[in-house]
C-alpha positions as CSV (number, residue, x, y, z in Angstrom):
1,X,92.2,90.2,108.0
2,X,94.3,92.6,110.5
3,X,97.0,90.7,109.0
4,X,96.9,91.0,105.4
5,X,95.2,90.3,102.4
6,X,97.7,88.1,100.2
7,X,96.4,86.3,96.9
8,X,99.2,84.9,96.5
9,X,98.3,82.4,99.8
10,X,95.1,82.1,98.5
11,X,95.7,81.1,95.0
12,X,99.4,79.8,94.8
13,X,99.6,77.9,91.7
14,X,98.4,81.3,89.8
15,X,102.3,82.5,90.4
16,X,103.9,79.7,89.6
17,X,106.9,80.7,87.4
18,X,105.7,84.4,87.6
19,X,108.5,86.7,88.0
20,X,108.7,88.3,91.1
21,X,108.1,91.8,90.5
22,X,105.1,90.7,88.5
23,X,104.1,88.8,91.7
24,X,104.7,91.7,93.7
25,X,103.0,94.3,91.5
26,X,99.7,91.9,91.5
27,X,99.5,91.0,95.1
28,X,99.7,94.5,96.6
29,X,97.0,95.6,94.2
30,X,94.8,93.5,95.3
31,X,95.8,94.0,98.8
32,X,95.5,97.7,98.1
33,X,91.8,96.8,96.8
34,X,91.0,95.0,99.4
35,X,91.0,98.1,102.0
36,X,88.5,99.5,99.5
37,X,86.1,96.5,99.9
38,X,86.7,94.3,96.9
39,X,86.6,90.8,97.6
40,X,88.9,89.1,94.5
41,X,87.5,86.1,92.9
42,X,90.3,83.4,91.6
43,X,89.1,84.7,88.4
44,X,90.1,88.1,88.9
45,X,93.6,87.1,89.8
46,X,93.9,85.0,87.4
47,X,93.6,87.7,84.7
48,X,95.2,89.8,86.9
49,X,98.4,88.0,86.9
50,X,98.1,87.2,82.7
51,X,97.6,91.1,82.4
52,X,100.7,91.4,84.6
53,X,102.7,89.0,82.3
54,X,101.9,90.4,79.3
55,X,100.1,86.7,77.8
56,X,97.5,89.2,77.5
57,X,96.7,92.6,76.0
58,X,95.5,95.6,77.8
59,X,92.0,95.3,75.5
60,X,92.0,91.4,76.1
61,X,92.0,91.8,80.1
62,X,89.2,94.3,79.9
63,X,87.0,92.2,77.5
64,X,87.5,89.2,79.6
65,X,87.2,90.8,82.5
66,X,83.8,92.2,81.8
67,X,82.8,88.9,79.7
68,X,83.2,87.5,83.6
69,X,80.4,90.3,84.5
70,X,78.2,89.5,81.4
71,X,79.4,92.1,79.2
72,X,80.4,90.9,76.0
73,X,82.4,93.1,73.0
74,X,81.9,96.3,74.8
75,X,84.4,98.9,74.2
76,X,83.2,102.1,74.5
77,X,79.9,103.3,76.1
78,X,77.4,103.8,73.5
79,X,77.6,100.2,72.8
80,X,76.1,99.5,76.0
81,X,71.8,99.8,76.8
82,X,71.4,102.5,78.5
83,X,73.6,104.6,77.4
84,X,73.4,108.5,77.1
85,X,74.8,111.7,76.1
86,X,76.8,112.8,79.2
87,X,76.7,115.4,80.9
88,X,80.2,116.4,82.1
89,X,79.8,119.4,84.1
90,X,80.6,119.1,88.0
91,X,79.0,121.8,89.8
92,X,78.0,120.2,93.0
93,X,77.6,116.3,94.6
94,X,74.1,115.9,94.0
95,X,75.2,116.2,90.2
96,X,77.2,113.2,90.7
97,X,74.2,110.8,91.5
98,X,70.9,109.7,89.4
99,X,68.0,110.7,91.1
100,X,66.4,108.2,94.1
101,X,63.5,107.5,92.7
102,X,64.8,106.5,89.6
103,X,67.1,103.8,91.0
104,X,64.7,102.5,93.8
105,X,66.2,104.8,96.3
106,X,69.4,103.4,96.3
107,X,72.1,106.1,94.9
108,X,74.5,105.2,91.7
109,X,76.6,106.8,90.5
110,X,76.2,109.0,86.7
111,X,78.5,107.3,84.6
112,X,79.3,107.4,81.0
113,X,78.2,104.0,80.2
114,X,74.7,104.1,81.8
115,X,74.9,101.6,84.0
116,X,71.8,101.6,86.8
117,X,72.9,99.0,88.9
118,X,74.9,99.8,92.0
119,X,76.6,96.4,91.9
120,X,77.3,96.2,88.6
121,X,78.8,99.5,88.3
122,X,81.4,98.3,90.8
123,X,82.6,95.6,89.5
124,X,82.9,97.4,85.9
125,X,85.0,100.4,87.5
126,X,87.2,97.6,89.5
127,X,88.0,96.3,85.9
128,X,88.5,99.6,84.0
129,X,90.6,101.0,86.9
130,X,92.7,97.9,87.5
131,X,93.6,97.9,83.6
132,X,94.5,101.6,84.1
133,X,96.8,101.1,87.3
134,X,98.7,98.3,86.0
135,X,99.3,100.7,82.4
136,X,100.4,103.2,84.5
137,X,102.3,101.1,86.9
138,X,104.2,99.6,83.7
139,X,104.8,103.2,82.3
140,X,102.1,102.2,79.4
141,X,100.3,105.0,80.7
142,X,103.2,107.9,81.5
143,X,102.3,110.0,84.4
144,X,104.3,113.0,84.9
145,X,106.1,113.1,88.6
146,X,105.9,116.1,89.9
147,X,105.0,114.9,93.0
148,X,101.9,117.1,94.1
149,X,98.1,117.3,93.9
150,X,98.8,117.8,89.7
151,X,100.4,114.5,89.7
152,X,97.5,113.0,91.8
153,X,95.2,114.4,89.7
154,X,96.6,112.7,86.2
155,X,96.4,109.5,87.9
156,X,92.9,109.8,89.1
157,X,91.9,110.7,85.7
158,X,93.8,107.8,84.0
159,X,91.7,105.5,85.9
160,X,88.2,107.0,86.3
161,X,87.1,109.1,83.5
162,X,86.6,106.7,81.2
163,X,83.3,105.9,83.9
164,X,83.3,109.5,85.4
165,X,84.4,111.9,82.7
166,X,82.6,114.7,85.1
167,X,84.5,114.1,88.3
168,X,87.4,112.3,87.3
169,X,90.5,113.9,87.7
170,X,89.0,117.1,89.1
171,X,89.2,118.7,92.5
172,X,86.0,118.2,93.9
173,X,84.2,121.4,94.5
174,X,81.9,120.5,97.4
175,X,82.4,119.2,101.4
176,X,82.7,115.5,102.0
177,X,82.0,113.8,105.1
178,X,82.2,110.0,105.7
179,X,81.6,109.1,109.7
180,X,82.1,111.3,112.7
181,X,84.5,113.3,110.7
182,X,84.4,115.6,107.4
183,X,87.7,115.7,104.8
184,X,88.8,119.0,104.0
185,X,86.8,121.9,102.6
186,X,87.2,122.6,99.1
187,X,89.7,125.5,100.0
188,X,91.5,123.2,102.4
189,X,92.4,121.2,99.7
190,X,95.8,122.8,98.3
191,X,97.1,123.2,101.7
192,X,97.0,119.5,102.7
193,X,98.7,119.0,99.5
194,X,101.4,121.5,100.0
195,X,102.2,119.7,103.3
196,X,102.5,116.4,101.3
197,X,104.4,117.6,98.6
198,X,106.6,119.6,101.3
199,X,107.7,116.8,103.1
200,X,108.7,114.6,99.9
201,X,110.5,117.3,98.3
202,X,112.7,118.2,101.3
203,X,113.8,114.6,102.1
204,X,116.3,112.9,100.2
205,X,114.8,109.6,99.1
206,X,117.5,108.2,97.3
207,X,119.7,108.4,100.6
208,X,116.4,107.9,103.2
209,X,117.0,105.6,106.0
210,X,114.3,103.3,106.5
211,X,112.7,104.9,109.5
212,X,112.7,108.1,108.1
213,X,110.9,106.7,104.9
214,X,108.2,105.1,107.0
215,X,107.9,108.0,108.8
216,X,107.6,110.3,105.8
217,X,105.2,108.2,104.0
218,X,102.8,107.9,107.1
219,X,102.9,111.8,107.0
220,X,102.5,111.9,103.3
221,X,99.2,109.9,103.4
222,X,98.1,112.0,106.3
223,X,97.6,114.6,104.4
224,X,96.6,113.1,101.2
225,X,93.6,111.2,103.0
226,X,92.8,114.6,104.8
227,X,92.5,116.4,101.7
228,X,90.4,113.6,99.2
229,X,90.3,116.0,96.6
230,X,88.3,113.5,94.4
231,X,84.8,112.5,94.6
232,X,85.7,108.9,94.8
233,X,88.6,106.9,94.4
234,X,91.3,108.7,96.6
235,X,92.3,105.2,98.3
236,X,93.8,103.8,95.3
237,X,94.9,106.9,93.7
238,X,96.6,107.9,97.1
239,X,98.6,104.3,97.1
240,X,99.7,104.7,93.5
241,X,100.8,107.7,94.5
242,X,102.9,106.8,97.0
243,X,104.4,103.8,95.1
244,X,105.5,106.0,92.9
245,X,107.3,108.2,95.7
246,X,108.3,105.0,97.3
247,X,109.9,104.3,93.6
248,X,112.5,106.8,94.5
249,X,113.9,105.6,97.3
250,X,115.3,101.9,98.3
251,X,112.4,100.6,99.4
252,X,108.8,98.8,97.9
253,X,105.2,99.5,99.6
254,X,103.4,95.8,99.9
255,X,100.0,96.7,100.7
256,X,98.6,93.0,101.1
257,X,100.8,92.8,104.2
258,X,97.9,94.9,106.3
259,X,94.1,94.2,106.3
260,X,91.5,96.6,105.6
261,X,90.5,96.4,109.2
262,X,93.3,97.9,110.4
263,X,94.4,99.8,107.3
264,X,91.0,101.9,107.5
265,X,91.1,102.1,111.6
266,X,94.3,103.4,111.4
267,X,93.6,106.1,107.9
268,X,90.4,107.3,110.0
269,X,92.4,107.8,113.5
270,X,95.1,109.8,111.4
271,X,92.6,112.4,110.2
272,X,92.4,115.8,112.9
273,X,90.6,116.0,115.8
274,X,87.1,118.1,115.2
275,X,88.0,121.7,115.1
276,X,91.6,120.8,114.3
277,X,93.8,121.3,111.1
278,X,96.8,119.2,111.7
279,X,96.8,115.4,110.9
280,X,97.5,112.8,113.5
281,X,99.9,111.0,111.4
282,X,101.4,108.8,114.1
283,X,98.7,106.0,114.4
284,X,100.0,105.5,110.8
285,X,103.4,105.1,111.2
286,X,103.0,101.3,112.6
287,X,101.2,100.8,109.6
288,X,103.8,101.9,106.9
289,X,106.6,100.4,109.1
290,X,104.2,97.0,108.3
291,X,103.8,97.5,104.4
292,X,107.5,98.9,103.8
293,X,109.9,96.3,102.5
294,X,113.3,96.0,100.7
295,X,113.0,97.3,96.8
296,X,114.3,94.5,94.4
């Protein structure tokens, strides 16, 4: 999938008389998801692209959506078994997970709703998150720009903490490795941040050659992955994040146009060397050069 992930291919005659931003809009989500290991069913685009077109509600997607799962009438979490009085406070990872043995060994996530199945709990955050992002992407949801970790941080919430009311939103307070290498350290956090907001702030989008835009952007997510201020979902808040940059500026961020192969070989190789501070932004400039395309 080194070359992209387009639904559009896949499913054609779901677009047919869709208007293109629409299209556009629906098809890099999911090529966005996609890098984050979510394999789309024809299903999901399908509502994906009535959600888009406004033939349906906000509310219907999600209770269609989650009718697909097996979920039927839910709307808020003590209507589902298993439900419980949550506990919202953050204080370290562990806090983030029920215990092993309770789940067979096999960590889940706390969440709001109570759901104890790994799988399950997935699928349900796919659906509440991708009715979020397209709110916010349609201005449903409004999202101050301010262009820094703050901004970040408001999206991540929008999306997660109707699941993660403990983590969503918030800078996490605890170290995060994933591989050979570790994010940043809690008090590393800001100043990745303050590089990313530097760099947008001194450029002049609206005037940005195209170069220099693919350029800035690749430094931009540099930073932004290096930092992963939340406990999950920093892929897809870090691309809404940078649409929404990208929004200022004559050109559009496609994301189905690269695979998750390469989009995650390419993320990981731009994080610093052990020992090292600075980001290796350069094995993602091929990357954004790939995804960057002509707004309108």
């Amino acid at each position: 999938m080194a070359g992209g992930y387009d639904v559009r291919a896949l499913h054609p005659d779901l677009f047919e008389g869709v208007e293109a931003t629409s299209a556009r809009r629906v098809v890099s989500n999911f090529g966005s998801d996609a890098h984050e290991g979510r394999q789309a069913s024809r299903r999901d685009v399908e509502l994906a692209v009535l959600l888009a077109t406004k033939r349906i509600s906000p509310h219907q997607f999600q209770d269609r959506a989650l009718a697909e799962l097996g979920l039927f009438g839910f709307d808020a979490p003590d209507l589902i078994t298993g439900a419980e009085l949550f506990d919202a406070t953050y204080p370290d990872f562990s806090s983030t997970l029920y215990p092993l043995g309770e789940e067979g060994g096999v960590p889940v996530m706390r969440n709001a709703w109570g759901i104890r199945d790994g799988t399950m709990l997935q699928q349900v955050e796919y659906v509440l998150a991708e009715r979020a992002r397209d709110s916010i992407q349609t201005g449903e949801i409004a999202i101050e720009r301010t262009y820094d970790l703050a901004h970040a941080r408001r999206m991540h919430a929008a999306m997660f903490a109707e699941l993660y009311p403990n983590w969503a939103g918030a800078v996490r307070p605890h170290g995060l490795v994933k591989g050979p290498h570790a994010f940043a350290q809690p008090n590393q956090i800001d100043n990745y941040w303050r590089n990313a907001t530097e760099a947008i702030r001194n450029a002049d989008l609206p005037a940005l050659p195209r170069r220099e835009f693919v350029t800035t952007a690749a430094y931009v997510y540099a930073n932004i992955n290096q930092a992963h201020f939340g406990r999950e979902g920093n892929g897809r808040t870090g691309k809404l994040f940078l649409e929404q940059v990208a929004e200022i500026t004559a050109f559009e961020l496609d994301y189905s146009r690269i695979g998750p192969g390469l989009w995650n070989e390419r993320s990981k190789s731009s994080r610093p060397d052990p020992g090292y501070l600075a980001v290796r932004q350069a094995s993602l400039v091929t990357v954004f050069d790939q995804i960057t395309v002509d707004a309108g």
